[in-house]
C-alpha positions in Angstrom: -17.7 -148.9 -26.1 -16.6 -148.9 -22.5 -15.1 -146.3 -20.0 -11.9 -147.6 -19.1 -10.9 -144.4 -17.1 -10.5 -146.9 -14.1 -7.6 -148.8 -15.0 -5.0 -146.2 -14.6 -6.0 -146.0 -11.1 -5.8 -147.8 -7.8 -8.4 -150.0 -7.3 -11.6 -149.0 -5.4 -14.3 -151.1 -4.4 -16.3 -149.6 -7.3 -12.9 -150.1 -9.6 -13.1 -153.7 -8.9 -17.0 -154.0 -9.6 -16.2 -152.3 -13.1 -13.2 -154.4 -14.2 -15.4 -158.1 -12.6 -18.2 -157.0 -14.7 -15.9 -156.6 -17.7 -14.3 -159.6 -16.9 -17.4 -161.1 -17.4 -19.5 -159.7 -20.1 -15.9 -160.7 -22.3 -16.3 -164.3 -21.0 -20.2 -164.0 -22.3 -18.8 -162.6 -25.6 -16.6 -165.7 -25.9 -19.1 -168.3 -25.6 -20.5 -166.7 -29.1 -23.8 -164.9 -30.0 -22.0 -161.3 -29.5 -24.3 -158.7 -31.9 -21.6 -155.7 -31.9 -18.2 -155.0 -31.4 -16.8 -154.0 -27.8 -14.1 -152.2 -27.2 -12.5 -151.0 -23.7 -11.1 -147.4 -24.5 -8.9 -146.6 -22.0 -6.2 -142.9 -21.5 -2.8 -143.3 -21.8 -2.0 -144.0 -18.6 -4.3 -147.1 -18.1 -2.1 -149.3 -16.7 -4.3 -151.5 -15.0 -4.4 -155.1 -15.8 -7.3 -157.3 -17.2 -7.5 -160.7 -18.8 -9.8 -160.2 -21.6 -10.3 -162.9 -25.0 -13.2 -160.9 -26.9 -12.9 -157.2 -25.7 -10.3 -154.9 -27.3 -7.9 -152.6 -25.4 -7.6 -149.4 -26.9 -5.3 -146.6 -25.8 -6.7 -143.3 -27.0 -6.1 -139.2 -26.6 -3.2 -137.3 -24.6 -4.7 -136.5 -21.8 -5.4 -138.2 -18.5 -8.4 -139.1 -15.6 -10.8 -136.7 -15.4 -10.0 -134.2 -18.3 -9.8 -137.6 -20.8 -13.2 -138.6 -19.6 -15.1 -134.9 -20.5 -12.4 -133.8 -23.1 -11.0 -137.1 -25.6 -13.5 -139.8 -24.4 -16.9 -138.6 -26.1 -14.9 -137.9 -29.6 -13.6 -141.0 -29.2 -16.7 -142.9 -28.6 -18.7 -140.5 -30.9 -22.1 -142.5 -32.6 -22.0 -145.2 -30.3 -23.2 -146.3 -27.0 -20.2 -145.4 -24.0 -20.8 -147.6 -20.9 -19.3 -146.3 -17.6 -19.2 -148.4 -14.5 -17.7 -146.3 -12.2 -20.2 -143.1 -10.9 -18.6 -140.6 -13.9 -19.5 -140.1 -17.2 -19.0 -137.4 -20.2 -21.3 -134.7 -19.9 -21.4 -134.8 -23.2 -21.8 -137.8 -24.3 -26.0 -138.6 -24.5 -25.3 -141.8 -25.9 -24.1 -143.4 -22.4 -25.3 -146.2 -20.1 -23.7 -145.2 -16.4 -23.7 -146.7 -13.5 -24.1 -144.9 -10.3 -23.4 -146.9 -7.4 -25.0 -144.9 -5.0 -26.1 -141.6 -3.3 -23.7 -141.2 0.0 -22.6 -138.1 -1.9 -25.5 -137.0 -0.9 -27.2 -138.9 2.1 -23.6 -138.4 4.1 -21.5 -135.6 2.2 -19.2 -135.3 5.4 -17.9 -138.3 4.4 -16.0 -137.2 1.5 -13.6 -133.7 0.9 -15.2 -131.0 -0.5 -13.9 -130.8 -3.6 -14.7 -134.3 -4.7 -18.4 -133.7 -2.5 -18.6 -130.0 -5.1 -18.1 -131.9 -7.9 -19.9 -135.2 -8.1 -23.3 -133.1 -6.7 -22.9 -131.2 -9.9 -21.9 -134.0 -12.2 -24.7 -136.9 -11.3 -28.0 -135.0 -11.6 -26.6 -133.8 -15.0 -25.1 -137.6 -15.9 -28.5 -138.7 -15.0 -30.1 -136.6 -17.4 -28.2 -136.8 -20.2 -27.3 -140.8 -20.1 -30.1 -142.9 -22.0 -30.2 -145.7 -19.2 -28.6 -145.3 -15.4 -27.4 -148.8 -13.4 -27.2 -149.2 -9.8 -26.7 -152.5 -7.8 -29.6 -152.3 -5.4 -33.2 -151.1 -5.4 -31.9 -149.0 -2.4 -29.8 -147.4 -4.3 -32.4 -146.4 -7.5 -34.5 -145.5 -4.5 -32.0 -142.6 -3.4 -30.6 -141.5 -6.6 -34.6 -141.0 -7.9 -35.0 -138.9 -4.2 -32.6 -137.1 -4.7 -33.6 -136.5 -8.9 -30.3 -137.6 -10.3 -32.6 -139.6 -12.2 -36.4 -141.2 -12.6 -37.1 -144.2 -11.3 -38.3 -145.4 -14.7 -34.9 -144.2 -16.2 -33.0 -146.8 -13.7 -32.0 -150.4 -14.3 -30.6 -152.4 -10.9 -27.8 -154.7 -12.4 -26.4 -156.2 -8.7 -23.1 -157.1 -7.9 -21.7 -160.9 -8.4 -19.6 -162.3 -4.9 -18.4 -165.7 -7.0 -15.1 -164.2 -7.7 -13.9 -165.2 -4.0 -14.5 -168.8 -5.7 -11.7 -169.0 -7.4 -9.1 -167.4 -5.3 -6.8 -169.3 -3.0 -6.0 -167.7 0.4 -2.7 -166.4 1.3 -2.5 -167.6 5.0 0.9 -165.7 5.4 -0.7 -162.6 6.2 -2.2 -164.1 9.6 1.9 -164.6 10.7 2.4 -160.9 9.4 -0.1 -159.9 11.1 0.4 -162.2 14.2 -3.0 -163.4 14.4 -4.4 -166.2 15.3 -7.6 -168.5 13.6 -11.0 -167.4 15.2 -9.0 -165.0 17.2 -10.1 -161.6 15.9 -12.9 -159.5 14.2 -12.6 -158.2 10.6 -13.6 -155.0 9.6 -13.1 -154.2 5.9 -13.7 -150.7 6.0 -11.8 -147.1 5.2 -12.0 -144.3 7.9 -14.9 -142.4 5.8 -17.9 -141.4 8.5 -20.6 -143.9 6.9 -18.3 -146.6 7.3 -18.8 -146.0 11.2 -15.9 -148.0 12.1 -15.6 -145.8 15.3 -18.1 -147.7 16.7 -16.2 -150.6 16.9 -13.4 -148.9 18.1 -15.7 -147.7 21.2 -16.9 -151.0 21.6 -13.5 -152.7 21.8 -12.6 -149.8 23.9 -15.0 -151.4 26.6 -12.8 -154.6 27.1 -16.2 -156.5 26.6 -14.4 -158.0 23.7 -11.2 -158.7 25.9 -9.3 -162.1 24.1 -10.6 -160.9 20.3 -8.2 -158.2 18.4 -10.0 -155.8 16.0 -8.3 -156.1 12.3 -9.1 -153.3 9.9 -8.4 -153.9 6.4 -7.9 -151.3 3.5 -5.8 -148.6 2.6 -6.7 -146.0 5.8 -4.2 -146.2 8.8 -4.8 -145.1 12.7 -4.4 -141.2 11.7 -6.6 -141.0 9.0 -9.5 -142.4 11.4 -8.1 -140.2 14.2 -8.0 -137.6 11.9 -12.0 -138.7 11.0 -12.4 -138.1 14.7 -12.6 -142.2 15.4 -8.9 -142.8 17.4 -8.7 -146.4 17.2 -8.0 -148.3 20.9 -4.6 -149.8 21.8 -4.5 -153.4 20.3 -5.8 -152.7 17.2 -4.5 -154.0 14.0 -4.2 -151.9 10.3 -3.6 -154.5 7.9 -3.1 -151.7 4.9 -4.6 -152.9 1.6 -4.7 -156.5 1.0 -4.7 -158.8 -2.5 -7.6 -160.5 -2.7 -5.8 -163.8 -1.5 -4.8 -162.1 1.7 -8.8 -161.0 2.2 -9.8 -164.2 1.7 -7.7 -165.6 4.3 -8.7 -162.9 6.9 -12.3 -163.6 6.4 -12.2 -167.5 6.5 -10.2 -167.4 10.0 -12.4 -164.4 11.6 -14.4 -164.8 14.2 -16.6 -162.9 12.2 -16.9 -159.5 9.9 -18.8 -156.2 11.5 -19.6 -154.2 9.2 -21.4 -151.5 10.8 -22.1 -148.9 8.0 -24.9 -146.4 8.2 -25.3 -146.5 4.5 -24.4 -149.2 1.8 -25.5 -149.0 -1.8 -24.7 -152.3 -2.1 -22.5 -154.3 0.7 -19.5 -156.6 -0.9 -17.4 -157.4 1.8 -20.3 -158.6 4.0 -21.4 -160.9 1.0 -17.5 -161.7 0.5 -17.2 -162.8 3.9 -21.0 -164.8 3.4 -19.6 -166.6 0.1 -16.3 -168.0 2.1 -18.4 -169.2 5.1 -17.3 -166.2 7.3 -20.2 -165.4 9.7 -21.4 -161.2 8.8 -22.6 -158.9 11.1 -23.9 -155.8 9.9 -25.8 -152.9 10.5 -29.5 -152.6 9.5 -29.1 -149.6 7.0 -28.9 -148.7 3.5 -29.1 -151.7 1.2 -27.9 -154.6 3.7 -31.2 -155.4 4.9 -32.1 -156.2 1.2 -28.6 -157.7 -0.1 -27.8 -159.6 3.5 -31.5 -160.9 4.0 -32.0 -163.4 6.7 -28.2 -164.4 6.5 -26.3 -162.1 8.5 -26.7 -160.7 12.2 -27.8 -157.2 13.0 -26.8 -154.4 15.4 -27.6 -151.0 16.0 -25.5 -148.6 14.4 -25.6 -146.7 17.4 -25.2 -149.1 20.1 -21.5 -150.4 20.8 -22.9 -152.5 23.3 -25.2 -154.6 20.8 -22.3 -154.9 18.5 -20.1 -156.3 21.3 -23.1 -158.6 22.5 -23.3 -159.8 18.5 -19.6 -160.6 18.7 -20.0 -162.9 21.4 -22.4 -164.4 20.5 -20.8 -166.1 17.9 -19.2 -168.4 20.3 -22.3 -170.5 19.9 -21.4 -173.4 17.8 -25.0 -174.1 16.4 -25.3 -170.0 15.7 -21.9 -169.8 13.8 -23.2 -173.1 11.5 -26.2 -171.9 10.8 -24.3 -168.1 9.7 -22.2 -170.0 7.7 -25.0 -172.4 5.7 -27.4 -169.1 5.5 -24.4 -167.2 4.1 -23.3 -169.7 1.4 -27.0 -169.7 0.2 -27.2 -166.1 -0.1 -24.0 -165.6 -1.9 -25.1 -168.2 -4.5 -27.4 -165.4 -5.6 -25.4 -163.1 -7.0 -23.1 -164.5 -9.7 -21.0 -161.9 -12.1 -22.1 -163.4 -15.1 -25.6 -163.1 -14.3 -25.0 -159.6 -13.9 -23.0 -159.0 -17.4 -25.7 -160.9 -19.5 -28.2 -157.8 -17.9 -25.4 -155.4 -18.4 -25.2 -156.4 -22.3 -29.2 -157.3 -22.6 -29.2 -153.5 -21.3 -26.9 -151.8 -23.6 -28.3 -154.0 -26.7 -31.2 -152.2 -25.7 -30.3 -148.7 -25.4 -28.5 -149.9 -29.1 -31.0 -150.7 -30.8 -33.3 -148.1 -30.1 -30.6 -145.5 -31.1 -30.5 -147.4 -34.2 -34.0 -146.6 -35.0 -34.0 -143.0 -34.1 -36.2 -143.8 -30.6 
């Protein structure tokens, strides 16, 4: 069974990990060799959309996001293993494979409103407990959750995120003209106005006019007054492109200068390795899991240091830097391929199955 609480809401970066990874594990199933039935249960309101040959869609209980989840979800799954991709699970349900993305609940709690901060911090150390497996997507990120005991180390599985689905896509170039921008002529940051995301660095640094002739671009849903409002005013110049379909992103990131992504904590790091897979040269900071997800392929600068990230910026100018970015990236993106990660996700849960099966 899986959690399909996600669907009836906007996407999220962890939303779009979930539904990929379903995606995928139903394009496994297709190819044959599938030991059980799976079935996506999902509330009423679920209205999200995802192309699936193998997996059933099944609308269940009255109720709707969180109360479904702790309330109609463990009846409805009752006996049988419940996988949930998105940080949540039923209390209730012991029987459950959850993956928890990562720990910035807990390593940066200002970056998140109290009541949502109140709840997860008593939810995971209790999901951790009671779920027979946990997933993350990094060994960063089972490194945190076992500090701070949401669960053993032994009790954690890393299944990593896949970056092939920018493959596929074809760009919309019509967002450059919305946008007025020109090719090479700005720097992409992919990043909401939370205070991990540090994207008030970059503000200060193109504050500075050291990056005079490049325009900042920040794309996602958070507008100038939610990062004034995070204490981060953005300067004069810059561009809110709002939230983007994936063709639009792609198209940002293969006419960027480059991405900064300067977060001070990353459980894993997509839109760096997004950028990497479409040969868009990644700056990043040197915290959380980057180092270990980015490797050799991206620049660094201090999180701290506005300066370094404007001195990174340029340079990128250099031709034979830029090339060798781009070649670095593509390789590094190769690794991580979504249906890599579903085969673990199902070798996982087959696991977890089988040994429930035999009273272990």
């Amino acid at each position: 069974m899986l959690n399909g609480k996600f669907l009836s809401a906007p996407p999220t970066g962890v939303h779009r990990v979930a539904g990929a990874l379903i995606t995928h594990l139903d394009k496994v199933l297709a190819q044959g060799g599938q030991r059980r039935r799976w079935i996506l249960l999902c509330p009423k309101d679920a209205d999200g959309a995802l192309p699936l040959e193998v997996i059933e869609r099944r609308r269940v209980g009255r109720l709707t996001w969180q109360a479904w989840e702790q309330l109609e979800l463990p009846g409805a799954a009752r006996g049988e293993v419940l996988v949930n991709l998105c940080n949540l699970a039923p209390l209730r349900h012991r029987r459950s494979v959850t993956m928890i993305h990562d720990a910035q609940v807990f390593l940066t709690p200002d970056s998140y409103p109290a009541p949502f901060r109140a709840w997860y911090r008593f939810a995971l150390p209790r999901i951790g407990r009671g779920s027979a497996r946990i997933l993350t997507v990094s060994d960063y990120s089972r490194d945190r959750l076992a500090q701070f005991r949401v669960a053993s180390p032994e009790k954690i599985d890393v299944v990593r995120n896949g970056v092939d689905h920018m493959q596929p896509i074809v760009p919309d170039g019509a967002i450059l003209a919305r946008l007025k921008l020109t090719p090479g002529g700005y720097v992409l940051a992919a990043a909401g106005a939370q205070k991990h995301k540090n994207v008030g660095l970059l503000f200060r640094a193109f504050a500075a006019h050291a990056l005079r002739g490049l325009a900042l671009v920040v794309a996602g849903g958070d507008r100038e007054a939610a990062f004034a409002a995070a204490g981060a005013p953005a300067p004069p110049g810059t561009i809110f492109a709002g939230r983007t379909s994936d063709a639009e992103l792609r198209a940002l990131y293969e006419n960027a200068h480059c991405l900064a992504f300067p977060s001070t904590t990353e459980g894993f790091g997509l839109p760096p390795m997004e950028a990497m897979s479409v040969d868009c040269p990644t700056i990043v900071a040197p915290c959380g899991a980057l180092p270990e997800v980015c490797g050799g392929a991206a620049l660094y600068a201090d999180e701290r240091d506005p300066a370094a990230w404007a001195a990174a910026i340029q340079s990128l100018y250099e031709r034979r830097l830029r090339l060798r970015l781009r070649e670095a990236g593509r390789v590094r993106a190769a690794l991580y391929r979504w249906e890599d990660s579903a085969r673990r996700l199902m070798a996982i849960v087959e696991g977890v199955a089988e040994r429930a099966g035999r009273g272990a």
